[in-house]
C-alpha positions as semicolon CSV with decimal commas, in nm:
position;residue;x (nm);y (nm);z (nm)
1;X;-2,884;-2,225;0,996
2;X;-2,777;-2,450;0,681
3;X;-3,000;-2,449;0,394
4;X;-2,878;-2,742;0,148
5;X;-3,083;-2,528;-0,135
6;X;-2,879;-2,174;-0,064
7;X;-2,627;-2,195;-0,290
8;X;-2,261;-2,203;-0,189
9;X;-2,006;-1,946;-0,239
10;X;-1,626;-2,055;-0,227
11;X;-1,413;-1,725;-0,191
12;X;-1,034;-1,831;-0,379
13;X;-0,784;-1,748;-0,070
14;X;-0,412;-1,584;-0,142
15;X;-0,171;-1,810;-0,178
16;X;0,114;-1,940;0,085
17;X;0,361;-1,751;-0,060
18;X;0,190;-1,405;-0,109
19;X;0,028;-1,406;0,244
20;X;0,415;-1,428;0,371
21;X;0,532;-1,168;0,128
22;X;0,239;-0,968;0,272
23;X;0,397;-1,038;0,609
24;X;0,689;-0,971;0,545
25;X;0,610;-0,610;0,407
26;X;0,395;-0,546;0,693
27;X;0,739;-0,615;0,911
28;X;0,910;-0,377;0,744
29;X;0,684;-0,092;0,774
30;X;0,631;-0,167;1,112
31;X;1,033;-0,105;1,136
32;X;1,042;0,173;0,912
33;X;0,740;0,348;1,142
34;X;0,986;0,264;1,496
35;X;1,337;0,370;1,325
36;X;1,243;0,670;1,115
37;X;0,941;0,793;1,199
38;X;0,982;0,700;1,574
39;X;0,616;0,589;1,615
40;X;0,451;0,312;1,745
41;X;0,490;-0,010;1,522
42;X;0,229;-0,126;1,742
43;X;-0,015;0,124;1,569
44;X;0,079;-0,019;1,169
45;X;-0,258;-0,232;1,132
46;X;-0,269;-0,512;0,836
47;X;-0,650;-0,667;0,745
48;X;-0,625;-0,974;0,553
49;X;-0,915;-1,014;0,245
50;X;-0,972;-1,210;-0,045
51;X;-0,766;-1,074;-0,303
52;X;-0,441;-0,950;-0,006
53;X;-0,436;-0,689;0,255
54;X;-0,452;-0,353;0,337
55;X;-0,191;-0,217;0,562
56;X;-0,263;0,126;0,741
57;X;-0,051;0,376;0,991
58;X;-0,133;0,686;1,114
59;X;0,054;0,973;1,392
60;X;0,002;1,322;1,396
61;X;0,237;1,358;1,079
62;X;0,191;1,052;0,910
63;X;-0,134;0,913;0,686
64;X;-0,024;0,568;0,510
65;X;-0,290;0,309;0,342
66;X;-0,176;0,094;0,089
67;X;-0,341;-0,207;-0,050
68;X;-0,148;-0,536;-0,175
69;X;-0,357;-0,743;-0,394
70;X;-0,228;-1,090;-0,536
71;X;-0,450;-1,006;-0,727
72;X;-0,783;-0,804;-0,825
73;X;-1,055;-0,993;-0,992
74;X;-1,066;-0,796;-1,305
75;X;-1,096;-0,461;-1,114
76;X;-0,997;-0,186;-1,264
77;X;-0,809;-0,425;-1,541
78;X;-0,524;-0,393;-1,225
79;X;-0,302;-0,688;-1,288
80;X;-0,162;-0,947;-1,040
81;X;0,100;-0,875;-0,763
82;X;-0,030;-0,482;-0,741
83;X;0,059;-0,253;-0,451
84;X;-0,217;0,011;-0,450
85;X;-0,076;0,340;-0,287
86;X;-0,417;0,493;-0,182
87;X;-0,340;0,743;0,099
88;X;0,070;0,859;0,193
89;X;0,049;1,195;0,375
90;X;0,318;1,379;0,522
91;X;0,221;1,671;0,676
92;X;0,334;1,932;0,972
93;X;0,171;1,839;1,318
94;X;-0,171;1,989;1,371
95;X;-0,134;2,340;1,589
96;X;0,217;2,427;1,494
97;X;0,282;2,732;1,259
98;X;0,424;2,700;0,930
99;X;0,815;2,626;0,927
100;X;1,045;2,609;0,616
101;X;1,292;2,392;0,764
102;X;0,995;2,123;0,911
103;X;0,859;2,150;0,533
104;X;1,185;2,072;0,399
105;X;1,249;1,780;0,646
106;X;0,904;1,650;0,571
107;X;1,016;1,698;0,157
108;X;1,303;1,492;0,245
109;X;1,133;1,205;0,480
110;X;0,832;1,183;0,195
111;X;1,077;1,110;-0,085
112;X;1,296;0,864;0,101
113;X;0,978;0,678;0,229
114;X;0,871;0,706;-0,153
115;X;1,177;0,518;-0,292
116;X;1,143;0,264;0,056
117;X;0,820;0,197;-0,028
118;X;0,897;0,113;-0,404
119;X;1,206;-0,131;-0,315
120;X;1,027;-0,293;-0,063
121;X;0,743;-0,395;-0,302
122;X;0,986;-0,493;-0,538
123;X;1,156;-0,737;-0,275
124;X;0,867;-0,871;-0,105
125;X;0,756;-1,011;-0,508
126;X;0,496;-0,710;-0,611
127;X;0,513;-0,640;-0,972
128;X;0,327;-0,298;-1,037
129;X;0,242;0,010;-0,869
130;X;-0,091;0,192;-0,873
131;X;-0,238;0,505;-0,790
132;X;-0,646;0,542;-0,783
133;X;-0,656;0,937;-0,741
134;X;-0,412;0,951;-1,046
135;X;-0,540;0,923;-1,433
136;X;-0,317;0,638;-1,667
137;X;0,010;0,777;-1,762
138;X;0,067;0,831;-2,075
139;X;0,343;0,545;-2,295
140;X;0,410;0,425;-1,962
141;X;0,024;0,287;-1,815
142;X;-0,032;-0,057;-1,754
143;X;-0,237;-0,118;-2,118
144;X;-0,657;-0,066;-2,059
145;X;-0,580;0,054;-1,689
146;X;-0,804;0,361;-1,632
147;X;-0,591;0,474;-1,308
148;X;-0,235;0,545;-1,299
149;X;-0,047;0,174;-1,333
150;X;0,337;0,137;-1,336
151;X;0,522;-0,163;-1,335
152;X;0,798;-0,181;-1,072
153;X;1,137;-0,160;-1,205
């Protein structure tokens, strides 16, 4: 019920142009997941909020969550246009015994998803790169930024 004494809270929305940049990365991944991983893009999930989204995948080999923020509200001193890598996990399918040439394949498939994953940020208008289970880099650290903070080059 409306009380005209509860005070009102106005959450800022993204803008226009992020939440289709948003989209438009969440396309992509959902084509990277059918044409290299050969998953499901049906199973790449993307939750608006506030500040951007959160886009999330997962298969028996696969663990991706990344956030993109337009930006973050003075958290973490993260600055605007920020793709937050929090989980990417390639790793051999549950049950099987270790194999040197799955590893290697998996090596190979990590990295190229790695440098996908960077140009696609770049395209799609995100400036910096961040890492929460990483400390700041050293001469390289987004300036006050107490987790690892690139910018995108």
């Amino acid at each position: 019920m409306f009380n005209p004494l509860t005070p009102t809270i106005y959450m800022t929305s993204i803008s226009t142009l992020t939440e289709r940049r948003i989209d438009d990365f969440y396309l992509d991944l959902r084509d990277y997941v059918a044409l290299v991983f050969d998953g499901d893009p049906e199973e790449v999930s993307l939750n608006w909020n506030c500040v951007g989204a959160t886009l999330s995948y997962r298969d028996d080999t696969h663990n991706i969550f990344i956030r993109l923020w337009e930006r973050s509200e003075g958290h973490l001193n993260l600055p605007d246009m920020t793709m937050i890598v929090e989980t990417v996990v390639f790793d051999r399918k549950l049950g099987t015994r270790p194999n040197h040439e799955f590893a290697d394949r998996l090596r190979k498939e990590m990295n190229a998803f790695s440098k996908w994953l960077i140009l696609t940020a770049r395209i799609c208008g995100f400036k910096y790169v961040a890492d929460p289970n990483m400390p700041p880099i050293p001469d390289e650290n987004v300036p006050s930024c107490p987790i690892a903070c690139l910018p995108l080059k």
